[in-house]
C-alpha positions in Angstrom: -60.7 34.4 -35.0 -59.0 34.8 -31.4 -56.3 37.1 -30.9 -53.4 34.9 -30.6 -54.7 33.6 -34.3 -54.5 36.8 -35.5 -51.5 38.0 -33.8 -49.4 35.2 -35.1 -50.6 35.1 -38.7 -49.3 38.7 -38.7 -45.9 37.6 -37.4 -45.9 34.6 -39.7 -46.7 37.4 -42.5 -43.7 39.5 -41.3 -41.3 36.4 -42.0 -42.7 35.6 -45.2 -42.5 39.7 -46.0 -38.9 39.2 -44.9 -37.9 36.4 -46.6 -39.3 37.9 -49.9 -37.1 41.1 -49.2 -33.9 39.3 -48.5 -34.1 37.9 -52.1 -35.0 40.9 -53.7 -33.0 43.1 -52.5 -30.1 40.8 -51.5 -27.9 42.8 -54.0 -25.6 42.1 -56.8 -22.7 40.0 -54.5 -24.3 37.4 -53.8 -26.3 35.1 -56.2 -28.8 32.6 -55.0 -29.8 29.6 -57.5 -33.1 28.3 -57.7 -32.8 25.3 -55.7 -31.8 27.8 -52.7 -34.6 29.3 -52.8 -37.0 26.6 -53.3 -35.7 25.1 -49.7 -35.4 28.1 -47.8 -39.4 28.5 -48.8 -39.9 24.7 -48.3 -38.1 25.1 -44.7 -40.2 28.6 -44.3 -43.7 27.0 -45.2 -42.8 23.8 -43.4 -41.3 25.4 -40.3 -44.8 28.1 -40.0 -46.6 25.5 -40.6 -46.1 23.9 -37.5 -45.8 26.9 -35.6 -49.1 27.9 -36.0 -50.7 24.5 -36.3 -49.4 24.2 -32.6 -51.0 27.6 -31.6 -54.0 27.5 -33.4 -54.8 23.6 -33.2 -53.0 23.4 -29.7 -56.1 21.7 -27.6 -56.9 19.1 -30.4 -53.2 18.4 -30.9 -52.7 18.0 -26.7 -55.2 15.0 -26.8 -52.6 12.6 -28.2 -55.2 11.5 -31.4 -53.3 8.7 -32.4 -50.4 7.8 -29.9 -52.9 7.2 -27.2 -54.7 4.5 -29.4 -50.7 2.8 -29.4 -49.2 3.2 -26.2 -46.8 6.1 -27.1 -48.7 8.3 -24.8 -49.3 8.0 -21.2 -51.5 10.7 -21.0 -53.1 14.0 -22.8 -51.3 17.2 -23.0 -52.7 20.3 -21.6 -53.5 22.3 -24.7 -51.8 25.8 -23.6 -48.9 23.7 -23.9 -48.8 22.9 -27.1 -49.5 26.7 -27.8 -46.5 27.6 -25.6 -44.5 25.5 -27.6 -46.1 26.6 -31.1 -45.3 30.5 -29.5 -41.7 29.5 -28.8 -41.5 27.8 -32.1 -42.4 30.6 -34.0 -40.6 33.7 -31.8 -37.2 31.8 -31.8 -35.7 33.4 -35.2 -37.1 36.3 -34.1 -35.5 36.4 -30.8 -32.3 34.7 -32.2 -32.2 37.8 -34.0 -32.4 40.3 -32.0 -29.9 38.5 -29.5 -27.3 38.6 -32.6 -27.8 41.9 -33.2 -27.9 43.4 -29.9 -26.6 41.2 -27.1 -23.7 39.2 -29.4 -20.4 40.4 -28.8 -18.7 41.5 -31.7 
């Protein structure tokens, strides 16, 4: 595996690591039902999926595989696009966070 496959299974890792901990130790004040949690790991698994799809599958995705065949694309996307967009995918809640944390005004 290349080095951006491996560097963003680990991050993908570190938000499913994350989203484990919340629940666990999320504390007695706040309760979360079942159904909660079953979307927030539907949205998870749905949302990394795509992330990394995008950055690991970026050059076969950039050739347009079926909207060329109908007319929905005009021409083939470069494939370190799609891996730009896969990278921005999956570093926004990270960076989202950070901003909140640090740069939000309280």
């Amino acid at each position: 595996m290349c080095l951006s496959r491996w560097l963003s299974l680990s991050i993908a890792v570190i938000y499913i690591l994350f989203f484990i901990l919340s629940f666990v130790f999320s504390g007695e004040s706040y309760e979360t039902s079942k159904e909660d949690l079953f979307e927030g790991a539907l949205g998870l698994v749905f949302w990394l999926a795509l992330s990394l799809g995008c950055i690991w599958f970026g050059e076969e995705l950039g050739e347009g595989l079926l909207g060329a065949e109908f007319g929905l694309v005009s021409s083939k996307s470069p494939g370190w696009a799609v891996q730009l967009m896969g990278w921005i995918l999956l570093l926004l809640p990270a960076g989202l966070f950070l901003w909140h944390l640090f740069g939000a005004e309280k």
